[in-house]
Backbone as XML, in Angstrom:
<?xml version="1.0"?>
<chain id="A" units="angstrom">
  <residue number="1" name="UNK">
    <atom name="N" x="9.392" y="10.338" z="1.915"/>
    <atom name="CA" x="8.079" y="9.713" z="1.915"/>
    <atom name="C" x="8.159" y="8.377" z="1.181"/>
  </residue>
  <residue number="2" name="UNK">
    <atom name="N" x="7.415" y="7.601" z="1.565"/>
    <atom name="CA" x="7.276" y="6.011" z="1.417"/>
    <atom name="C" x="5.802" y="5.895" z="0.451"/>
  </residue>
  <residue number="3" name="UNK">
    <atom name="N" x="6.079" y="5.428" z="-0.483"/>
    <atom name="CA" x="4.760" y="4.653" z="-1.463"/>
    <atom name="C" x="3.901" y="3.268" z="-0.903"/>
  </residue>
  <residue number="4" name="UNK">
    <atom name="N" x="2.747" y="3.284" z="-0.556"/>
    <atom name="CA" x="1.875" y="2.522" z="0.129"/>
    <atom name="C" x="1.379" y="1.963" z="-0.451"/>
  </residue>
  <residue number="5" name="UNK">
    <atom name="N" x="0.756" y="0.635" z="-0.490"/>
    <atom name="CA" x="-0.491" y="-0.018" z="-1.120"/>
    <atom name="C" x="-1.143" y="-0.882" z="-0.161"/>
  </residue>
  <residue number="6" name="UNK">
    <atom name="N" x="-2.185" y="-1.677" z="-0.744"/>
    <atom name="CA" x="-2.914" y="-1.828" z="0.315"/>
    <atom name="C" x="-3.315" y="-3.595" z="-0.725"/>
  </residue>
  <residue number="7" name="UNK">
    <atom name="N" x="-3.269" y="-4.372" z="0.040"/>
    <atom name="CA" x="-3.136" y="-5.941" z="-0.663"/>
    <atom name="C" x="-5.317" y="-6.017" z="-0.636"/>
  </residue>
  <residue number="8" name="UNK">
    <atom name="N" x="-5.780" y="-6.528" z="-1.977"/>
    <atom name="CA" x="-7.320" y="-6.386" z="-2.464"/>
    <atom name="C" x="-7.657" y="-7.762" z="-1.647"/>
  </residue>
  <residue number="9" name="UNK">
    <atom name="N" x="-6.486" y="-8.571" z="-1.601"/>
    <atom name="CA" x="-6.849" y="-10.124" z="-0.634"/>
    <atom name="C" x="-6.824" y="-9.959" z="0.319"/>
  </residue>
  <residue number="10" name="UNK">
    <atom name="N" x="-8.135" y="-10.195" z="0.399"/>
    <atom name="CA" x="-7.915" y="-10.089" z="2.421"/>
    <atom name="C" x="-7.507" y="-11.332" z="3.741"/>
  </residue>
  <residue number="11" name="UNK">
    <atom name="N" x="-6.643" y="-11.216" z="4.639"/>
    <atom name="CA" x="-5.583" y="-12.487" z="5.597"/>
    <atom name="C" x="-6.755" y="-13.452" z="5.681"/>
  </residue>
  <residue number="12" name="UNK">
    <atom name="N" x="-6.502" y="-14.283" z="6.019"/>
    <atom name="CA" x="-7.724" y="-15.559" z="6.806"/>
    <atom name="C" x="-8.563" y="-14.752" z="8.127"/>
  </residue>
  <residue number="13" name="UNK">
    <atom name="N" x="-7.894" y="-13.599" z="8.408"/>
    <atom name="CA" x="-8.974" y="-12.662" z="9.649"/>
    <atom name="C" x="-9.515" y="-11.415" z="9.278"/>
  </residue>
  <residue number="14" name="UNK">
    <atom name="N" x="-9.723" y="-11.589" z="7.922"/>
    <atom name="CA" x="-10.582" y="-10.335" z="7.250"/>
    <atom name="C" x="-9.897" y="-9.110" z="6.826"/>
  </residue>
  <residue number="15" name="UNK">
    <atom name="N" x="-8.513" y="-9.010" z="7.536"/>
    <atom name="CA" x="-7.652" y="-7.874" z="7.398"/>
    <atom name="C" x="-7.235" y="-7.577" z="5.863"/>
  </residue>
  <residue number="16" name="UNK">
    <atom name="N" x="-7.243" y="-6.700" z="5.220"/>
    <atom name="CA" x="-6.458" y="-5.805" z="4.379"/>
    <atom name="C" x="-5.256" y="-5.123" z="4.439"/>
  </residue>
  <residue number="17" name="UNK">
    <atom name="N" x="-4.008" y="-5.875" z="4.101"/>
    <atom name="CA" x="-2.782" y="-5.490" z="4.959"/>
    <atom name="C" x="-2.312" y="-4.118" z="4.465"/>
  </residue>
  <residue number="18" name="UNK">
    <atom name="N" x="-1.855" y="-3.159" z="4.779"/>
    <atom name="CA" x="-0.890" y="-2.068" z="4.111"/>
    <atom name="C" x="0.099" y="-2.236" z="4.147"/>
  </residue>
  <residue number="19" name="UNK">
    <atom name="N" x="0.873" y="-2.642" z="3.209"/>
    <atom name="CA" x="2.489" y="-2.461" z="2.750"/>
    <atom name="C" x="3.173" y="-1.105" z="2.445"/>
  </residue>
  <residue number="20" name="UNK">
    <atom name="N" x="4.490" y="-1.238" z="2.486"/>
    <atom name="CA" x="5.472" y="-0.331" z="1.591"/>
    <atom name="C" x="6.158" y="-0.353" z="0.600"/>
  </residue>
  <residue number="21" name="UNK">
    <atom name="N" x="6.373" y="-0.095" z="-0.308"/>
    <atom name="CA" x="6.852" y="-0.124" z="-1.677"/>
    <atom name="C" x="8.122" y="-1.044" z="-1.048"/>
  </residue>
  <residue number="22" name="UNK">
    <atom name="N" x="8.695" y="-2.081" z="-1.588"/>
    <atom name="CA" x="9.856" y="-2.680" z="-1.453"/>
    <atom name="C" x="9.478" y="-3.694" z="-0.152"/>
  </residue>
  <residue number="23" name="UNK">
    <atom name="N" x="8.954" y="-3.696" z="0.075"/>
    <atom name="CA" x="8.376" y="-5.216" z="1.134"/>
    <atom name="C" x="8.199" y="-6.114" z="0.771"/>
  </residue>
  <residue number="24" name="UNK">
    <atom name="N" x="8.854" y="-7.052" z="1.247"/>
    <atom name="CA" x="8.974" y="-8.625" z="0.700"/>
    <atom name="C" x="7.875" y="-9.965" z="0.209"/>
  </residue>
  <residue number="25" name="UNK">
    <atom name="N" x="6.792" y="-8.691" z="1.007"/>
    <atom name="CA" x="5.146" y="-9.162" z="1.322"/>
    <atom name="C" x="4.139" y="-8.379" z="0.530"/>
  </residue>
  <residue number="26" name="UNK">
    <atom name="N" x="4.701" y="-7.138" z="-0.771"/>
    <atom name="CA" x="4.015" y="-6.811" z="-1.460"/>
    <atom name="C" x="3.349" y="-7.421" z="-2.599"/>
  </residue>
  <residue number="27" name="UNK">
    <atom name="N" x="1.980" y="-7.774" z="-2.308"/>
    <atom name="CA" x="1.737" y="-8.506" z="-3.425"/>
    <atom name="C" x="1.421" y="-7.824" z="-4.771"/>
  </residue>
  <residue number="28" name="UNK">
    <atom name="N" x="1.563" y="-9.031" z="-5.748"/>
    <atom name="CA" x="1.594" y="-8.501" z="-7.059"/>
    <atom name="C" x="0.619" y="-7.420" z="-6.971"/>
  </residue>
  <residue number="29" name="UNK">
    <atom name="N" x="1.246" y="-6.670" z="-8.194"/>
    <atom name="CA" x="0.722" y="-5.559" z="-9.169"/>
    <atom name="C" x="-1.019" y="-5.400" z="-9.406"/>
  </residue>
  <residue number="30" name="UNK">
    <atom name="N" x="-1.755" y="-7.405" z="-9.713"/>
    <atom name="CA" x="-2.742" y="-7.180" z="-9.856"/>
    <atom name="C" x="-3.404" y="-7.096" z="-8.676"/>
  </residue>
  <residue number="31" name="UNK">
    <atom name="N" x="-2.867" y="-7.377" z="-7.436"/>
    <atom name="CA" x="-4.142" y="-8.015" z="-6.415"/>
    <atom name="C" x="-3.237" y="-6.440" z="-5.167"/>
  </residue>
  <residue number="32" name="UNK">
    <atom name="N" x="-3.143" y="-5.105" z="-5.582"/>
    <atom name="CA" x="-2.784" y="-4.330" z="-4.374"/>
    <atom name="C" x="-3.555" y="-2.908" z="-4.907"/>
  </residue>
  <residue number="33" name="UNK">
    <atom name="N" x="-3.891" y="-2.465" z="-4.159"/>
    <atom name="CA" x="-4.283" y="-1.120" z="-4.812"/>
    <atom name="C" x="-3.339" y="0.263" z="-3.993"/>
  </residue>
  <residue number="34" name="UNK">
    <atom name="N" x="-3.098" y="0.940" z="-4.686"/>
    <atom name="CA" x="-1.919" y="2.136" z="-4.822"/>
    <atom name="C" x="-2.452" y="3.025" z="-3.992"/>
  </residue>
  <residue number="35" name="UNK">
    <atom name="N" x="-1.913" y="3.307" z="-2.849"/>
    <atom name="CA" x="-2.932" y="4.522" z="-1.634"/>
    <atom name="C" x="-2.264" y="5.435" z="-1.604"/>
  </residue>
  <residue number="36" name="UNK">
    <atom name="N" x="-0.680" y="5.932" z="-1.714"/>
    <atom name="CA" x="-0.380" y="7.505" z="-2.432"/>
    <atom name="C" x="1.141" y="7.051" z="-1.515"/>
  </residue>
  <residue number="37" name="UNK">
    <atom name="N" x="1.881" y="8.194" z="-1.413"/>
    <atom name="CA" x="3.127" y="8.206" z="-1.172"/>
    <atom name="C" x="2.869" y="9.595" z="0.404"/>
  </residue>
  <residue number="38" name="UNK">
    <atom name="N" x="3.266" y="8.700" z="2.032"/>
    <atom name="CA" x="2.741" y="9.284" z="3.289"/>
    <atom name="C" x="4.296" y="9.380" z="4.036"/>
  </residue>
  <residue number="39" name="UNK">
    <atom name="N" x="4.209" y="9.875" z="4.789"/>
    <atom name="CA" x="5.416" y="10.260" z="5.635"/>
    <atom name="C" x="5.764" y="9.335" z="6.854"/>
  </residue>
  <residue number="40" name="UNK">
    <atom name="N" x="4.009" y="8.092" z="7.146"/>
    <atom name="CA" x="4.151" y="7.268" z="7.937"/>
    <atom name="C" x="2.665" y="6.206" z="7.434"/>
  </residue>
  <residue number="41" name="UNK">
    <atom name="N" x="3.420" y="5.230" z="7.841"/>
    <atom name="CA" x="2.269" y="4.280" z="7.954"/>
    <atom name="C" x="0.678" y="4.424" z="8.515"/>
  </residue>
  <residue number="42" name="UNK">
    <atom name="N" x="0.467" y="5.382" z="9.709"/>
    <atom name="CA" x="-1.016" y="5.625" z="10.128"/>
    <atom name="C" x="-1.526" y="6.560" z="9.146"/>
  </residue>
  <residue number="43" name="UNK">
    <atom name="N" x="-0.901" y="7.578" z="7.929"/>
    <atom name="CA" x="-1.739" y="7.963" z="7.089"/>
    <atom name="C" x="-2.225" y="6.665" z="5.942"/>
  </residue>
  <residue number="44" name="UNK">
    <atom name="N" x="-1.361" y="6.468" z="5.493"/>
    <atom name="CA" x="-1.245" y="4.741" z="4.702"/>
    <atom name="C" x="-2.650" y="4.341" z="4.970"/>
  </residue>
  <residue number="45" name="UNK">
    <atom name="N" x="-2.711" y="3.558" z="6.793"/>
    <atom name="CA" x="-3.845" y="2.851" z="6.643"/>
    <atom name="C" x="-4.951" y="3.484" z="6.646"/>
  </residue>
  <residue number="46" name="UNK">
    <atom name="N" x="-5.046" y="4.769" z="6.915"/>
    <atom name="CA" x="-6.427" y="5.908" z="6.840"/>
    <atom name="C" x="-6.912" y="6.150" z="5.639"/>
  </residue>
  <residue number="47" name="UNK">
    <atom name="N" x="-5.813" y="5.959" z="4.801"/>
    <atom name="CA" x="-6.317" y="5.903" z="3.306"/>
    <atom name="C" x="-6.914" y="4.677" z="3.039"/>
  </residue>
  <residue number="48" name="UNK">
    <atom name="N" x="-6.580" y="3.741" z="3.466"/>
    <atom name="CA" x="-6.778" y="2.159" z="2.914"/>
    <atom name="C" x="-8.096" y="1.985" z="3.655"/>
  </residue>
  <residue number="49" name="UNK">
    <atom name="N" x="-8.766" y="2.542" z="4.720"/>
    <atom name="CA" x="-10.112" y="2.296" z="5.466"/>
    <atom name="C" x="-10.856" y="3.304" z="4.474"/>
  </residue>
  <residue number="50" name="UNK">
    <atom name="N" x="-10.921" y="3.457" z="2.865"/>
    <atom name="CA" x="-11.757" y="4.514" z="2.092"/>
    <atom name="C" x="-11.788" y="3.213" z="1.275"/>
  </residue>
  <residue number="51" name="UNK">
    <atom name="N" x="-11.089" y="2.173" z="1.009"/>
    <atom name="CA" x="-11.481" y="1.353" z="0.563"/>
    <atom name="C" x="-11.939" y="0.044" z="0.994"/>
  </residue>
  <residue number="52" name="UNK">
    <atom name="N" x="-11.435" y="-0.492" z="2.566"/>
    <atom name="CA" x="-11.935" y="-1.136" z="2.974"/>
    <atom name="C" x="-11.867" y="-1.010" z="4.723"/>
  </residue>
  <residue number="53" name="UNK">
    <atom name="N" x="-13.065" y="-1.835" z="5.122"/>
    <atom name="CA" x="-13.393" y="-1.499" z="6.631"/>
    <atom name="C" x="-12.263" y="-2.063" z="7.679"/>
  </residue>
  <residue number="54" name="UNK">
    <atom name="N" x="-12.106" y="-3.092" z="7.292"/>
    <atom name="CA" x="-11.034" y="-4.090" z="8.113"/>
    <atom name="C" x="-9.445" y="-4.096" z="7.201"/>
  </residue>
  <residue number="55" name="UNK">
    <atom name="N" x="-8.448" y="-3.084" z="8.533"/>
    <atom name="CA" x="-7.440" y="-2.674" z="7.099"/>
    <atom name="C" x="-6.420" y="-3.294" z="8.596"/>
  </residue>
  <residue number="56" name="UNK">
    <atom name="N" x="-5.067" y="-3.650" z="7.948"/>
    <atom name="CA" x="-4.090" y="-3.675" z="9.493"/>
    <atom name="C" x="-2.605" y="-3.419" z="8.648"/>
  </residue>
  <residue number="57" name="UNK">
    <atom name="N" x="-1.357" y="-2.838" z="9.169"/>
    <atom name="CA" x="-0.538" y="-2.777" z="8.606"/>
    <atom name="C" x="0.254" y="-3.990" z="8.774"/>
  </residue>
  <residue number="58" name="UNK">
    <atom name="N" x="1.515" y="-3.954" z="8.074"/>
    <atom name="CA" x="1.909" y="-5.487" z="7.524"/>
    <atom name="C" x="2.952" y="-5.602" z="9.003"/>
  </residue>
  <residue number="59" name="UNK">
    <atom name="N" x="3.223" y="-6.791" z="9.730"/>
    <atom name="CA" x="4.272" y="-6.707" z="10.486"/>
    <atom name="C" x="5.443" y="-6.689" z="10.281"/>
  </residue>
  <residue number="60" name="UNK">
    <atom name="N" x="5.830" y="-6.817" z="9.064"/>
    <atom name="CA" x="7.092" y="-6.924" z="8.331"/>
    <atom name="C" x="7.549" y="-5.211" z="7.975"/>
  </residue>
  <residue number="61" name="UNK">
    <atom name="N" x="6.665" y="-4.410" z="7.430"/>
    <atom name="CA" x="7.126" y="-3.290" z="6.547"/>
    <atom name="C" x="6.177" y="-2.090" z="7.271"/>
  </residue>
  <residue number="62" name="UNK">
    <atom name="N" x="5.516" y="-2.338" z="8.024"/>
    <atom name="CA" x="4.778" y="-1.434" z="8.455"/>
    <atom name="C" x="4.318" y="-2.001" z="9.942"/>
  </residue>
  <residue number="63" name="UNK">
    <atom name="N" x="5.623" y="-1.621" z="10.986"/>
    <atom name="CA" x="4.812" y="-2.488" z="12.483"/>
    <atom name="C" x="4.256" y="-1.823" z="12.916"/>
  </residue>
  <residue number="64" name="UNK">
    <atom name="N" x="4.676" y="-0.277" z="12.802"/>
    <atom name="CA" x="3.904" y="0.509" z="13.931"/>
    <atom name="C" x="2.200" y="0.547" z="13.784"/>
  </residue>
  <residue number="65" name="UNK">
    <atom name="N" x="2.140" y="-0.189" z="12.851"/>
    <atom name="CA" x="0.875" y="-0.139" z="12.465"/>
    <atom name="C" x="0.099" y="-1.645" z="12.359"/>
  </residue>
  <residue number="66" name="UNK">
    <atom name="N" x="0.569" y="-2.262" z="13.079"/>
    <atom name="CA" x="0.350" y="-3.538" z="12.863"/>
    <atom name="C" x="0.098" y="-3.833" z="14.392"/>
  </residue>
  <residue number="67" name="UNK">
    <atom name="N" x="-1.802" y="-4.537" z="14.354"/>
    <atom name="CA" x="-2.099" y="-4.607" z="15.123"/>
    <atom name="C" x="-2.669" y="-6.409" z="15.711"/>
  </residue>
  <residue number="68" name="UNK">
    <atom name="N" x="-2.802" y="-6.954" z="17.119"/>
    <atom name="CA" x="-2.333" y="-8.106" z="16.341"/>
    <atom name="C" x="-4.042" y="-8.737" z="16.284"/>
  </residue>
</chain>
């Protein structure tokens, strides 16, 4: 299982990206919030739509979930 977070800045298209622990695109510590440790990215972003409405996974660390 993979450790998720979810970036508090949202892209220039409203999105809330979900990352994976070790992604090159994880942003800092202060600006991600911690969504639990999932077996795949579509639990990841199901968690991350409890905190925000407009969520997309990252294309880098999470494609299957990355929508464009």
């Amino acid at each position: 299982m993979a450790k998720y977070y979810v970036n508090k800045n949202a892209q220039a298209n409203g999105d809330h990206e979900v990352h994976k622990e070790g992604c090159v695109w994880l942003p800092l510590v202060g600006n991600r919030i911690y969504l639990g440790s999932f077996t795949n990215c579509k639990s990841a972003v199901r968690e991350a739509k409890k905190y925000y409405t407009q969520v997309n996974g990252c294309y880098y660390c999470s494609r299957d979930c990355h929508t464009s």
